[in-house]
N, C-alpha and C positions, 0 to 999 in steps of 0.2 A: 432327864429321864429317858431311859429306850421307851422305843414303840415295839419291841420286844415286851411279854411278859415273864412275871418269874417263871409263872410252868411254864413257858416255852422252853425259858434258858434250862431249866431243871430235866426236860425232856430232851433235851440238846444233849446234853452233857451225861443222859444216864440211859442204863439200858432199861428194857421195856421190865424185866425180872425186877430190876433195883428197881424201878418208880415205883412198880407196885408195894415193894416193902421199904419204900420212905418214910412212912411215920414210925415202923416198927427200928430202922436204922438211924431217923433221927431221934427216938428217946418217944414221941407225941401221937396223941392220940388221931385217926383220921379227923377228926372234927376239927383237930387244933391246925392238920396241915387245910383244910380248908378255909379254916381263917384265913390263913399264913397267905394262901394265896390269894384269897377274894380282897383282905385289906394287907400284905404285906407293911405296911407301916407301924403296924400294933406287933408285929414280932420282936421277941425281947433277944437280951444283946446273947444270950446261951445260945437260942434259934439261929440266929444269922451265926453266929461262928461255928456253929455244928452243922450249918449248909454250906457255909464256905466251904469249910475241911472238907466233904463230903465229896464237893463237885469242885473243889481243888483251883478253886479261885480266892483273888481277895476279898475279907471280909469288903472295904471299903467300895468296890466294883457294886457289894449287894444293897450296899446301904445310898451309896449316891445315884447309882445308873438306875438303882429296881425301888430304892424307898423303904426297904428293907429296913424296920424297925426304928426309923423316925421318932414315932410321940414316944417309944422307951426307953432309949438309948440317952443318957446325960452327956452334959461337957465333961465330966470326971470319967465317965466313961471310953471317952475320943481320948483322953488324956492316958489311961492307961493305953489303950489300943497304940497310940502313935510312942507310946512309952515302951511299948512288946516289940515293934517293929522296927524300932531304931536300937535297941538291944539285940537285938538278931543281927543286920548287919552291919555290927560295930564287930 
């Protein structure tokens, strides 16, 4: 895990305009992006790939480096993921 947090990385990566309208661009309510960042491990697998895109990383950077949706993310769910990524550069 960084000693970096998400909203760091998320402040890193966006301008002051976009943070403010984060939740309105990632789909979520303010409440739910303060989950997202107070417990990051409870964001579900839609979250973490709509903040990837977003901030134009991999999902997998958010999920192992930040924790990033941990307790909701399945092994069928890694299984697709690594199933999309290895269809792309095939």
């Amino acid at each position: 895990m960084q000693t970096e947090t998400l909203d760091q990385l998320i402040k890193s990566k966006l301008s002051a305009a976009h943070y403010e309208k984060l939740p309105e661009l990632l789909g979520i309510t303010q409440h739910k992006l303060t989950r997202i960042l107070n417990r990051p491990k409870e964001a579900t697998l839609d979250e973490v790939l709509n903040l990837a895109s977003l901030l134009s990383i991999k999902v997998a950077n958010l999920i192992h480096e930040y924790g990033m949706g941990r307790d909701n993310i399945s092994l069928s769910d890694c299984d697709m993921l690594i199933d999309k990524v290895a269809w792309i550069k095939a």
